[in-house]
C-alpha positions in Angstrom: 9.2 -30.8 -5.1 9.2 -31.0 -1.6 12.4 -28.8 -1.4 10.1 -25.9 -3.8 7.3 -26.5 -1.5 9.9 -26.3 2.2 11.3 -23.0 0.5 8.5 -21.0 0.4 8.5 -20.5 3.8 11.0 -18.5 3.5 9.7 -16.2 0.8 7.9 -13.1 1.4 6.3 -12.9 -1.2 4.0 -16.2 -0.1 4.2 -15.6 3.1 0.4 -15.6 3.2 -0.3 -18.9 1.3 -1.1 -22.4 2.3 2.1 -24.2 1.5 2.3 -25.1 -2.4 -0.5 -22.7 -3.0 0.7 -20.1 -6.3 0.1 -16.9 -4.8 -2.8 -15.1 -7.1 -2.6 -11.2 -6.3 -0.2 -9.5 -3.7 -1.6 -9.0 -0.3 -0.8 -5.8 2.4 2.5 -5.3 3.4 2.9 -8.9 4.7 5.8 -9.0 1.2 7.1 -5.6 2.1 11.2 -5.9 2.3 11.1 -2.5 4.0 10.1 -4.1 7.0 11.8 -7.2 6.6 14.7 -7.3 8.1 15.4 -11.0 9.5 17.2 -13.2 7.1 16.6 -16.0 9.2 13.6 -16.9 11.5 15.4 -17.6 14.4 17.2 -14.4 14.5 16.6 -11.5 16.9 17.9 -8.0 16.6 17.6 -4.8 18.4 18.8 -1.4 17.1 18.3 2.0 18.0 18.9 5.2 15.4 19.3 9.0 16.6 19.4 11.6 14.3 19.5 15.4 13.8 19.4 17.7 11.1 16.9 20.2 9.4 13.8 19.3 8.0 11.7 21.7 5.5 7.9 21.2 5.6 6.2 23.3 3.4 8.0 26.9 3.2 9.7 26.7 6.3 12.9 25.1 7.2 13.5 23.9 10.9 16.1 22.0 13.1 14.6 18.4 13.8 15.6 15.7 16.2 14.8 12.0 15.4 15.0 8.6 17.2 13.9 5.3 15.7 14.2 1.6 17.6 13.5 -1.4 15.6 12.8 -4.6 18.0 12.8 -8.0 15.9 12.1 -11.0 18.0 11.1 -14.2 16.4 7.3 -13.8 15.5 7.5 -10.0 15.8 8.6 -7.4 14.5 8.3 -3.4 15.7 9.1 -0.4 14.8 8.9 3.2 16.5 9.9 6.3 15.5 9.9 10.0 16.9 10.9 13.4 15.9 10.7 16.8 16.9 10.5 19.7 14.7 11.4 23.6 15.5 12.8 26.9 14.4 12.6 30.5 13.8 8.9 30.0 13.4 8.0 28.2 16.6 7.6 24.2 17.5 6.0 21.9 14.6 3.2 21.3 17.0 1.5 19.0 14.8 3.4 15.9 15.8 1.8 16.1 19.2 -1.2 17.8 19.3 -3.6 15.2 20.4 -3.6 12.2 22.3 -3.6 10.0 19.0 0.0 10.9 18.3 1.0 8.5 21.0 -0.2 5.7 18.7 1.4 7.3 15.4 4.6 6.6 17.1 4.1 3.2 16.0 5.7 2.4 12.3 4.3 -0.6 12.6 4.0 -3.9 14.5 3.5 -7.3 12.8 3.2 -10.7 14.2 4.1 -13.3 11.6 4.5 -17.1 13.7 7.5 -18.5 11.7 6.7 -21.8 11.9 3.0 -21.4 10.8 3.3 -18.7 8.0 -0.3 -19.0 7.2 -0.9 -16.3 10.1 0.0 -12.8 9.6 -1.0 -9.7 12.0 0.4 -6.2 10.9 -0.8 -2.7 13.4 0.6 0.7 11.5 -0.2 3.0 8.9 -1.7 1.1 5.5 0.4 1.7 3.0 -0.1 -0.9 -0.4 -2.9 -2.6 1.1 -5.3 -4.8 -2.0 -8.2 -7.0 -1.9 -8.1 -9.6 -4.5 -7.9 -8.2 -8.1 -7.1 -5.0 -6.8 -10.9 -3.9 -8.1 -12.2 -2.2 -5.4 -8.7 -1.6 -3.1 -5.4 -1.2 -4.0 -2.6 0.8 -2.9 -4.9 1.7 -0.1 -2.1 4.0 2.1 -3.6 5.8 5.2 -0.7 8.5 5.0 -1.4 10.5 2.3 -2.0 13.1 4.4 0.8 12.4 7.1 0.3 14.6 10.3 -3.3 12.7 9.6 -2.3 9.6 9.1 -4.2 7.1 10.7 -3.3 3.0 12.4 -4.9 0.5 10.5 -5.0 -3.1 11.2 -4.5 -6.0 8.6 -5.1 -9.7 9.0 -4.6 -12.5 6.8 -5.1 -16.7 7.5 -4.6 -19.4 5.1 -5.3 -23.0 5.1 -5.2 -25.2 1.5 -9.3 -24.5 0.9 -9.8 -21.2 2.0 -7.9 -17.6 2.5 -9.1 -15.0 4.7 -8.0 -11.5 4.8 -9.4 -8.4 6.3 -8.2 -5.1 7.1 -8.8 -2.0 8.9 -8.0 1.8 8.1 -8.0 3.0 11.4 -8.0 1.4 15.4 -11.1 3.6 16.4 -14.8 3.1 15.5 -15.3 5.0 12.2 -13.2 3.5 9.5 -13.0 2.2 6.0 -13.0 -1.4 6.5 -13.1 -4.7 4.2 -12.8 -8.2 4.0 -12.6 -11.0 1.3 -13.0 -14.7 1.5 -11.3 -17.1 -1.1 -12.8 -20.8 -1.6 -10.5 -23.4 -3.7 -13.3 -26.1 -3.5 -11.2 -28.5 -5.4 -8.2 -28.1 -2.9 -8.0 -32.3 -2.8 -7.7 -32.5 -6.4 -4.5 -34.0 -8.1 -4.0 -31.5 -10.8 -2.8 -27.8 -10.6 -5.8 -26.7 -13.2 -8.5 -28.0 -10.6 -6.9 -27.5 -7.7 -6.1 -24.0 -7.5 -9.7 -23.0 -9.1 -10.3 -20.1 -6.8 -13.9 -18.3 -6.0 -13.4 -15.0 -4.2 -15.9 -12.5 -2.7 -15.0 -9.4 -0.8 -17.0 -6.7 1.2 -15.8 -3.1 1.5 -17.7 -0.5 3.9 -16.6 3.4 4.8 -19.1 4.3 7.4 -18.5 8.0 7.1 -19.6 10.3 9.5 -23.2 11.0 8.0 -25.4 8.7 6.2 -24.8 11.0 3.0 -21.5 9.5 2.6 -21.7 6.0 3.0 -20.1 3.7 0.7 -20.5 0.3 0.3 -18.7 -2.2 -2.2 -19.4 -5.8 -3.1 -16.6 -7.5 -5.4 -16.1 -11.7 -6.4 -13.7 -12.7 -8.3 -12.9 -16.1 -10.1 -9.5 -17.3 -11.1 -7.4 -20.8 -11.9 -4.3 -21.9 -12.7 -4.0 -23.2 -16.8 -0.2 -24.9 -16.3 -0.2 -28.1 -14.7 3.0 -26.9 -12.7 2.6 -24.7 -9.8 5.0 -22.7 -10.0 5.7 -20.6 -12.2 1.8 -20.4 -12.7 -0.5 -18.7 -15.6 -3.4 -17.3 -13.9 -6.3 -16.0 -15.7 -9.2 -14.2 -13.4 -12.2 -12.1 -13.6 -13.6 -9.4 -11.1 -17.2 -8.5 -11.0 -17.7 -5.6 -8.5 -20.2 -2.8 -7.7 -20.5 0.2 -5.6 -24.0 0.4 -3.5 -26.2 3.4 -5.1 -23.2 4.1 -7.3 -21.9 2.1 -10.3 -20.5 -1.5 -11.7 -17.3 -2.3 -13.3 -15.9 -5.7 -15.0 -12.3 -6.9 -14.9 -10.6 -9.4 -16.9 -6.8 -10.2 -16.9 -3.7 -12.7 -16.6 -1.3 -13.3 -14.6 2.1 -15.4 -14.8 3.5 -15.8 -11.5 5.8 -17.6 -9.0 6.1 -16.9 -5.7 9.7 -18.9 -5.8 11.6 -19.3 -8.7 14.4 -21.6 -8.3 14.5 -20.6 -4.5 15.9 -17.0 -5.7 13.4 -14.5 -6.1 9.3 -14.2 -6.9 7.6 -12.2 -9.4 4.1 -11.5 -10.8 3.7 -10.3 -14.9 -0.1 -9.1 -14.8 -2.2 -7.4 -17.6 -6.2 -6.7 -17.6 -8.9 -5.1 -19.1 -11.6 -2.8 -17.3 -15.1 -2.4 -18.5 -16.5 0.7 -16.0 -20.2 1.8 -16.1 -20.9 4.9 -14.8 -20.4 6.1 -11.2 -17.4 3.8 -11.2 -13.3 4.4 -10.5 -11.6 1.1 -10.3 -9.5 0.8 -7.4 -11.0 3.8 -6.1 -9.7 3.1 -2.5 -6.1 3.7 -3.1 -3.4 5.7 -2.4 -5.6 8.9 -2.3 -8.6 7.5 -0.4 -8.4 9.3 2.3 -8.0 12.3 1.1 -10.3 11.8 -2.4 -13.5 10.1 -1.2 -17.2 11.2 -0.5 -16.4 13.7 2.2 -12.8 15.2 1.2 -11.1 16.3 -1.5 -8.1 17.5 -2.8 -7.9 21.5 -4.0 -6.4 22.8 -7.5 -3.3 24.7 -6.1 -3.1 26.9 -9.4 -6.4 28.0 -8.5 -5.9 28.3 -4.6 -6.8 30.8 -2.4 -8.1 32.1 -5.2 -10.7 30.2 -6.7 -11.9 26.7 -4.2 -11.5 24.4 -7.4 -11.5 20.6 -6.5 -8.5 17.9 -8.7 -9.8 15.2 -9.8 -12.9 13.4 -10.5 -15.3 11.7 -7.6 -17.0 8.7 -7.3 -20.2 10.3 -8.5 -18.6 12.6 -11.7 -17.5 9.3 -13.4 -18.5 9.1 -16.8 -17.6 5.2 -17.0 -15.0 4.4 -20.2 -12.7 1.3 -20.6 -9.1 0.8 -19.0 -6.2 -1.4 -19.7 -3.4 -2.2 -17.2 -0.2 -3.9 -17.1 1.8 -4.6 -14.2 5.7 -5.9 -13.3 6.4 -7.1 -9.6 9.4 -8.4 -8.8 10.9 -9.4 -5.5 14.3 -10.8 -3.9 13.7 -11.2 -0.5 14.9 -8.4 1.7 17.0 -7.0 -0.7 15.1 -5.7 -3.7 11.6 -5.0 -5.2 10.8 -3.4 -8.5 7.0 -2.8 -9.0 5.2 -1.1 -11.8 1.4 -0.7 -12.3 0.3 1.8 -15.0 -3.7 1.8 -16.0 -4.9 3.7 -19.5 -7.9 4.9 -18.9 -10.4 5.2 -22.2 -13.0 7.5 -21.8 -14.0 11.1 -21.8 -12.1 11.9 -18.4 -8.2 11.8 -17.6 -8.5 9.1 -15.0 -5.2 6.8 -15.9 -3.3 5.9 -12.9 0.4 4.9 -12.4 2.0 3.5 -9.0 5.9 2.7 -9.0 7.7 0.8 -5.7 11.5 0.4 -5.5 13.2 -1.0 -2.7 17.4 -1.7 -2.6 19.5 -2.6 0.9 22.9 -3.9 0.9 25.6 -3.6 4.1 26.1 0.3 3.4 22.7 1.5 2.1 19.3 1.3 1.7 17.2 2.9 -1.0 13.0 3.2 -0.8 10.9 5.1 -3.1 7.1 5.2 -3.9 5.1 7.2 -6.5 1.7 7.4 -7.2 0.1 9.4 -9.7 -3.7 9.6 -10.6 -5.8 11.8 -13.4 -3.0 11.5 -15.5 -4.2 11.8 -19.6 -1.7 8.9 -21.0 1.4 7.4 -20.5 3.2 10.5 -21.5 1.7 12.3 -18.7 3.9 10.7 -16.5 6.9 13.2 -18.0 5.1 16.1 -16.8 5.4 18.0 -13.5 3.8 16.2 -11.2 0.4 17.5 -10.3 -2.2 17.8 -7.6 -3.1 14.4 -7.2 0.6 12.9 -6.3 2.7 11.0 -3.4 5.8 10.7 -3.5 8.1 8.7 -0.6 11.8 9.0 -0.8 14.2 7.8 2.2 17.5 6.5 1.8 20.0 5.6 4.4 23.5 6.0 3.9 26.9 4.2 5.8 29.5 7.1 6.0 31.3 4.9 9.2 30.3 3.2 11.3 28.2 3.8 13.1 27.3 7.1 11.4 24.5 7.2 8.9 23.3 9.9 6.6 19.2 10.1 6.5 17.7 11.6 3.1 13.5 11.4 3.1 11.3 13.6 0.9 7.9 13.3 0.9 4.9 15.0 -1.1 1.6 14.7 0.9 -1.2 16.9 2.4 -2.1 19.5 4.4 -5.4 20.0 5.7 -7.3 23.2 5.0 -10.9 24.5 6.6 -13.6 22.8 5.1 -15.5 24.0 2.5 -18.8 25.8 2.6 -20.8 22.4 2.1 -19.0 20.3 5.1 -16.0 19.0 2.4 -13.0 18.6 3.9 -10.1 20.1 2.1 -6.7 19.4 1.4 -3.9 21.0 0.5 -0.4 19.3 -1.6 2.7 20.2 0.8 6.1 19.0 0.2 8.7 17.9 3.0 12.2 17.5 2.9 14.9 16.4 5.6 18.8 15.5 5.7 19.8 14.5 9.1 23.1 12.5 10.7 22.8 10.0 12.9 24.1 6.8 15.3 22.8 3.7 15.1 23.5 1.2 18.2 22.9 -2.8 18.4 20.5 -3.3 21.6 
């Protein structure tokens, strides 16, 4: 036991736990192998990448030049990264056309003590940040729309009878922030069933930029362990959360789990059912928040310039309906992650929801790809062309020898357009592309 217990320091995917404590629902990036890249705690690394090659963004193909330096010391880890865009067409000036470019040189940067892993710190873009159940937030990504991307801060502490974790869409004043506190009041008590009783409550609060589009959200959630082992762990829960001057939703699920099974790898098996009145989207900040919310929205390009048709369905067009989702999360640490979430949405609007994460490095190559997909009909859908409201994140890094690497990224996000007549903010799908060679050096 005490060996399990000693171990999970060293797994990402608990990184965020009190020691022995099952870990209930993912948390931020803090388990993201992209970004970890020490094996051991002790170990410190320095690279620095330079590449060049051409780069399409939108209908226009330019020559790009790209540097990247990673900096891993023992409780941090950093990463920067540059590029430069031009061609026949002129300069990409959108990389540095304001002041707040500076800071979206930043990847990210993430303090993690390793000999306290109850602490974790992470400055960048949000990319798969969710707040308990995943009711209210999940998948939250602040680069959906990528030459607006924005820094957002996430912050997580853990003792055995209470978690904290909070989080931040952007460094500056106005922006969608949330916190949740989790209580195990029986924390002292001998058996798993009692001691891992959890009470959560989380606040959520997008401040807008006029009163019109506020948005606040209240969610608590209750969950317990019914195995008397710790690990793995079966974990039923239920999420009661509501949207101020909007609408209420109930969620009930499972989940089996183990954030260390026989000191190899760490996986979650989670299914649920949603019960959504009207005026409700669960996990409506997600992956398209900032693009989809109360003050933006994403255009119809079969109907652009056309016709100003908006994708998709807002907070206040919800109809309400029933949902149930399954999801597969699997991790080895550093080296792989498979993760699936797919929602069915019942109602009288296509709002099912898909989200896929694969992550593979070995000596000579490493593999990342993320999709989201949202107002999708059924399952099926997921066969079609992919539509309006769609990311996509491809990059793969390739050994041809050393130290020559081959860089491969594609990336669906958006553009933004004028706003629209009523003070909406408009945005535009566009699809990037770039192959680039490059050197990598040890610092």
């Amino acid at each position: 036991m005490r060996l399990v217990l000693c171990s999970l320091l060293f797994i990402p995917f608990g990184l965020l736990r009190a020691q022995g404590l099952p870990l209930v629902h993912p948390w931020s990036a803090a388990n993201d192998p992209a970004e970890q890249t020490a094996y051991v705690w002790w170990r410190h690394s320095h690279s620095l990448d330079s590449w060049g090659g051409l780069s399409l963004i939108g209908p226009q193909w330019r020559f790009a030049v790209r540097s990247r330096l990673l900096l891993v010391t023992q409780s941090w880890t950093t990463r920067l990264n540059a590029v430069f865009q031009t061609g026949l067409y002129g300069t990409y000036t959108a990389d540095f056309d304001e002041l707040y470019d500076v800071l979206r040189l930043i990847d990210f940067l993430r303090y993690q003590p390793s000999r306290n892993q109850r602490f974790y710190l992470r400055l960048g873009p949000l990319n798969r940040t969710r707040l308990g159940t995943g009711h209210v937030v999940d998948f939250l990504h602040t680069a959906a729309a990528w030459d607006e991307r924005t820094l957002g801060l996430e912050l997580a502490w853990s003792t055995a009878a209470l978690d904290m974790e909070a989080f931040s869409t952007d460094v500056r004043r106005q922006a969608v922030a949330g916190a949740r506190l989790a209580l195990r009041p029986f924390f002292w008590a001998q058996t798993s069933r009692f001691r891992f009783l959890t009470l959560g409550l989380s606040y959520v609060r997008d401040p807008a930029f006029r009163q019109s589009a506020l948005l606040e959200a209240v969610n608590a959630d209750l969950s317990l362990n019914l195995l008397p082992t710790e690990t793995p762990a079966l974990v039923p829960f239920v999420s009661l959360a509501h949207y101020r001057h909007y609408g209420t939703g109930l969620r009930l699920g499972a989940s089996l789990q183990s954030p260390n099974l026989i000191d190899l790898m760490a996986f979650q098996l989670r299914m649920g059912l949603d019960y959504d009145g009207k005026a409700f989207l669960p996990g409506y900040m997600g992956v398209f928040y900032p693009v989809q919310n109360l003050r933006a929205r994403i255009l119809d390009p079969a109907a652009y310039p056309h016709t100003l048709r908006y994708a998709g369905i807002s907070l206040p067009e919800a109809r309400g309906g029933n949902g149930f989702f399954t999801e597969v999360h699997l991790l080895f640490p550093q080296r792989f992650e498979l993760w699936y979430f797919f929602r069915k949405h019942y109602g009288s609007q296509r709002l099912s929801t898909f989200h896929f994460r694969l992550f593979l490095r070995t000596r000579e190559l490493q593999v990342q790809t993320g999709i989201s997909r949202s107002g999708l009909s059924d399952w099926l859908a997921l066969f079609q062309p992919m539509g309006a409201q769609s990311w996509l994140f491809f990059e793969t890094h390739y050994l041809l020898a050393r130290p020559l690497w081959l860089l491969v990224q594609a990336r669906y996000t958006f553009e933004r357009l004028l706003d629209a007549p009523e003070g909406i903010a408009c945005y535009l799908p566009q699809r990037r592309f770039a192959s680039m060679l490059g050197l990598r050096w040890a610092l």
